[in-house]
C-alpha positions as CSV (number, residue, x, y, z in Angstrom):
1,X,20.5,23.5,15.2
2,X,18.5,21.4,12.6
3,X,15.3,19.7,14.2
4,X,15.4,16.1,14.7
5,X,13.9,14.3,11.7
6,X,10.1,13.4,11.7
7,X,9.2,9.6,12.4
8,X,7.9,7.8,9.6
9,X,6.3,4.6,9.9
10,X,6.2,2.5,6.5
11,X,3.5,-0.5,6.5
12,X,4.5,-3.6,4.6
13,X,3.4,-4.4,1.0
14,X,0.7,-7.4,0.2
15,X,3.8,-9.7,1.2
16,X,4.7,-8.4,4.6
17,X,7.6,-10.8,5.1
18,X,8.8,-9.5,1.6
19,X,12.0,-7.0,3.1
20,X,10.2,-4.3,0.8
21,X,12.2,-1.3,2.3
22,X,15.5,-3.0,3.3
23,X,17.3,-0.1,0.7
24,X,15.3,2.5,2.0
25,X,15.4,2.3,5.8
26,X,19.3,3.5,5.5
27,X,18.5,6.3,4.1
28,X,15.2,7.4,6.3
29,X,17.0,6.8,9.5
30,X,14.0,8.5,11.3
31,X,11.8,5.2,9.7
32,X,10.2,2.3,11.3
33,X,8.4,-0.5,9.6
34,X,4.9,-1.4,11.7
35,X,3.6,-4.9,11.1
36,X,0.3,-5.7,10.6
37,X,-1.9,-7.5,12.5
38,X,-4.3,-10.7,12.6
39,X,-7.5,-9.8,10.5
40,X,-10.7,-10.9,12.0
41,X,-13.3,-13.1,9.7
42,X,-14.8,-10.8,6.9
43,X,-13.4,-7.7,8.6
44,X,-13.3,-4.4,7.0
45,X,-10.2,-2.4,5.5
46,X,-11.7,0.5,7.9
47,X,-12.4,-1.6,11.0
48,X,-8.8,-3.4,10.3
49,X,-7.2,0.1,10.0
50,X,-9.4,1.1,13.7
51,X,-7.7,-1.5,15.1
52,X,-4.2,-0.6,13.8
53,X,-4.5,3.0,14.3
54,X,-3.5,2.8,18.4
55,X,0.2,1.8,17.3
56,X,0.7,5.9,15.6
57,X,0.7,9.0,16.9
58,X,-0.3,12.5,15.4
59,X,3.5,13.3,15.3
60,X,4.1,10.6,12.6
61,X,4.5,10.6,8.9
62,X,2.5,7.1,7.9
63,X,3.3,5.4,4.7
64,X,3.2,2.3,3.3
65,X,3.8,0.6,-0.4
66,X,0.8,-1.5,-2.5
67,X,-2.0,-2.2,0.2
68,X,0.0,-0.7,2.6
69,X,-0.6,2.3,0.8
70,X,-4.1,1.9,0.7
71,X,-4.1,1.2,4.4
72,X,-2.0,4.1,5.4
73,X,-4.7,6.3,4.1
74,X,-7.8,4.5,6.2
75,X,-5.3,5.2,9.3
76,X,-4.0,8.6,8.5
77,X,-8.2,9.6,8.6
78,X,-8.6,8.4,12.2
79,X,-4.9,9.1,13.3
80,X,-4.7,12.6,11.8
81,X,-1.0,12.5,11.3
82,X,1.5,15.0,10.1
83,X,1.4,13.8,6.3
84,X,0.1,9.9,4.4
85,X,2.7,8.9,1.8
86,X,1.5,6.5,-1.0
87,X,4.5,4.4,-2.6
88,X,3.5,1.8,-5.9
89,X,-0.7,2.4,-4.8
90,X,-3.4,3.8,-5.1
91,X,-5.6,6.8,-3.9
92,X,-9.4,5.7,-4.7
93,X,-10.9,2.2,-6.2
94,X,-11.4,3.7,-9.6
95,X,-7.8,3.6,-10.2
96,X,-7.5,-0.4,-9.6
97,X,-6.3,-1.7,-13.1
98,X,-10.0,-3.0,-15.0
99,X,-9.7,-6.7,-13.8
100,X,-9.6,-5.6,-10.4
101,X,-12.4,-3.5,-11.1
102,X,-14.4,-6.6,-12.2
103,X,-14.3,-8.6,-9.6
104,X,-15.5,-5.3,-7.5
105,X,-18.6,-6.2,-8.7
106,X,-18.5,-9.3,-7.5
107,X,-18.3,-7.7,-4.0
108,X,-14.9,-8.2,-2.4
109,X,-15.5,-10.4,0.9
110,X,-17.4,-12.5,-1.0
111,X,-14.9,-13.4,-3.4
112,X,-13.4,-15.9,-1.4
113,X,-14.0,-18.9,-2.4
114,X,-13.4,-17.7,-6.3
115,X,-10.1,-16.0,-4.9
116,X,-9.2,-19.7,-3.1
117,X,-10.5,-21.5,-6.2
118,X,-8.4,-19.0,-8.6
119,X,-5.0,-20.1,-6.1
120,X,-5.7,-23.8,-6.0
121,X,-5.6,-23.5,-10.5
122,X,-2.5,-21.7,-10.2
123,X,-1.1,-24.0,-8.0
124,X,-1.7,-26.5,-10.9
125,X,0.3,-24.8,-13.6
126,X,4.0,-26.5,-14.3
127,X,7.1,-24.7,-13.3
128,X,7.9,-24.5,-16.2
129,X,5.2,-22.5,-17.7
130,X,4.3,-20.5,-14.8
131,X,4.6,-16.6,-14.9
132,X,5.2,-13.7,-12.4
133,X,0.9,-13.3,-12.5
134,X,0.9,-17.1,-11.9
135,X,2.9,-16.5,-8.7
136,X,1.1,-14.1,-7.1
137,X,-2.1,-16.4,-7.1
138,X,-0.3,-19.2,-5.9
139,X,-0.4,-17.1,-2.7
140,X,-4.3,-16.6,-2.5
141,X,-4.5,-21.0,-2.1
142,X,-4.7,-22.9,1.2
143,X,-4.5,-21.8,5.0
144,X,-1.2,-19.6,4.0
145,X,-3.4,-17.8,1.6
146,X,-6.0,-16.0,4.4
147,X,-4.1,-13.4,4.6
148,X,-3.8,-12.6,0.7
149,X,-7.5,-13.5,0.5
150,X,-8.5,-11.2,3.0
151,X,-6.5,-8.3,2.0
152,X,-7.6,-8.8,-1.4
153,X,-11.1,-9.1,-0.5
154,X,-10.7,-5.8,1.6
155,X,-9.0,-3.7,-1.1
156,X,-12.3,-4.7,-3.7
157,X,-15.0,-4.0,-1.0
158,X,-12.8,-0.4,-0.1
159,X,-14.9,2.2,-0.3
160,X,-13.0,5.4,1.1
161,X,-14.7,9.1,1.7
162,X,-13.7,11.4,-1.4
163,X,-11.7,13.5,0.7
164,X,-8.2,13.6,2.9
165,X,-7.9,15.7,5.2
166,X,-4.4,15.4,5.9
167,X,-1.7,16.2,3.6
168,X,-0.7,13.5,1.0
169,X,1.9,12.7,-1.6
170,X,1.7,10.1,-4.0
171,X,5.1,8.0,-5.3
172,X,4.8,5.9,-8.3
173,X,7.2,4.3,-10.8
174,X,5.9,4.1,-14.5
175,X,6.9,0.6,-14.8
176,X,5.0,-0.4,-12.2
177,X,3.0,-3.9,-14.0
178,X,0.5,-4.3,-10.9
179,X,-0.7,-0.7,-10.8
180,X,0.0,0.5,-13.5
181,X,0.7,4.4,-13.4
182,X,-1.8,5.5,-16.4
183,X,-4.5,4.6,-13.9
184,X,-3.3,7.0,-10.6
185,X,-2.9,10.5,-10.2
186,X,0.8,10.2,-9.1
187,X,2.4,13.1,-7.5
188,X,5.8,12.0,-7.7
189,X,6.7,9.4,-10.7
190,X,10.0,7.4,-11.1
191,X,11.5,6.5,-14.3
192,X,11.4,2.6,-14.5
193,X,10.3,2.2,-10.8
194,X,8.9,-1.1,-10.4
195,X,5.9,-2.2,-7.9
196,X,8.0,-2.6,-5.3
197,X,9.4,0.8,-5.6
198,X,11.7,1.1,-2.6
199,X,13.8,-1.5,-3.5
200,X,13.9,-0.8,-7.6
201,X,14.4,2.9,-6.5
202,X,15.1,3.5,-2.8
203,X,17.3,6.6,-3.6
204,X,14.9,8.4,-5.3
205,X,11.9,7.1,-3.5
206,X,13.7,8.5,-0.4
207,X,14.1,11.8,-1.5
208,X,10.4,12.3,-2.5
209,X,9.7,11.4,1.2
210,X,12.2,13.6,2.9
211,X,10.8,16.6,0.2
212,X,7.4,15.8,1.2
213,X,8.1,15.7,4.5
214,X,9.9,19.1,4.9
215,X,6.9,20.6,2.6
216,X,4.3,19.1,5.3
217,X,6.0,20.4,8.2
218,X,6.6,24.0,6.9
219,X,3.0,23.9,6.2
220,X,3.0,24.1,2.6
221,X,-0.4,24.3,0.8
222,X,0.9,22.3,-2.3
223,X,0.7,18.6,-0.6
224,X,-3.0,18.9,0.6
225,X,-5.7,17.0,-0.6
């Protein structure tokens, strides 16, 4: 008899209203999206992820696309889980594209008022002129934007320990304009996949999981970081 299928729990994008894995959840039918939760005022990625890690288990897979990604990995160190899977991320702040890297300097939580200032100015720019980089500010302006602020902020003050000690795969598309693939160290990389990855390529994206996941749980040497 074939053993049940692992659980794999997928964490939102940047956007986590955004139905990022509507394609992909029929095909993982072992998968559940986990939702984030309320940041608290100039909170941590590591102290958010502390507070998220109660909701998995050591049995899980944990996953999760753009920051989710990044997060998955800050939980996956306290959880311990069976395997982290990266979708349209990244592994370590030196593979941020080299604006991102900038404002690192800047220090992350402290970039608020530059990241509210930089969403009002978008905000500004006509319809008709506006561009899919001018959208994705918008988000960072008023009272809707604290989440995008802080998650932003988070992602430039992350400083992660150099190593994983559970194993790890890494799923990328090469047309992928936000993180752009030239900058990661991919495992697994999708002709024309897009950012959002699981809905530009859930097929494919799906079968790196289920490969990585069979790999993990036979204890294969390969996926370990």
């Amino acid at each position: 008899m074939k053993p049940p299928s692992p659980l794999i729990c997928l964490l939102p994008g940047m956007t986590q209203q955004y139905p990022v894995y509507h394609r992909l959840l029929p095909l993982l039918p072992s998968a559940r999206v986990v939702p984030f939760i309320e940041p608290q005022p100039d909170e941590t990625l590591q102290a958010y992820a502390r507070r998220m890690a109660p909701q998995f288990s050591r049995d899980c897979f944990i996953g999760g696309v753009s920051f989710g990604g990044i997060l998955a990995q800050e939980i996956s160190r306290i959880v311990q889980p069976q395997g982290c899977i990266v979708i349209a991320s990244i592994q370590h702040p030196s593979q941020l594209p080299p604006r991102l890297r900038l404002l690192r300097t800047l220090g992350g939580r402290r970039t608020h008022r530059l990241l509210r200032a930089t969403g009002r100015l978008a905000q500004s720019v006509p319809a008709r002129v506006r561009t899919s980089s001018t959208a994705r500010l918008r988000k960072l302006s008023g009272d809707a934007g604290r989440w995008h602020r802080w998650a932003t902020g988070a992602v430039l003050d992350w400083q992660p320990p150099t190593s994983m000690n559970v194993p790890l795969t890494h799923i990328h598309g090469d047309a992928d304009t936000t993180f752009p693939v030239s900058y990661t160290t991919a495992d697994t990389i999708i002709s024309g996949g897009k950012h959002a990855l699981p809905v530009s390529h859930p097929e494919e994206t799906a079968a790196a999981i289920r490969r990585f996941a069979e790999n993990a749980l036979a204890g294969s040497d390969t996926t370990k970081r």
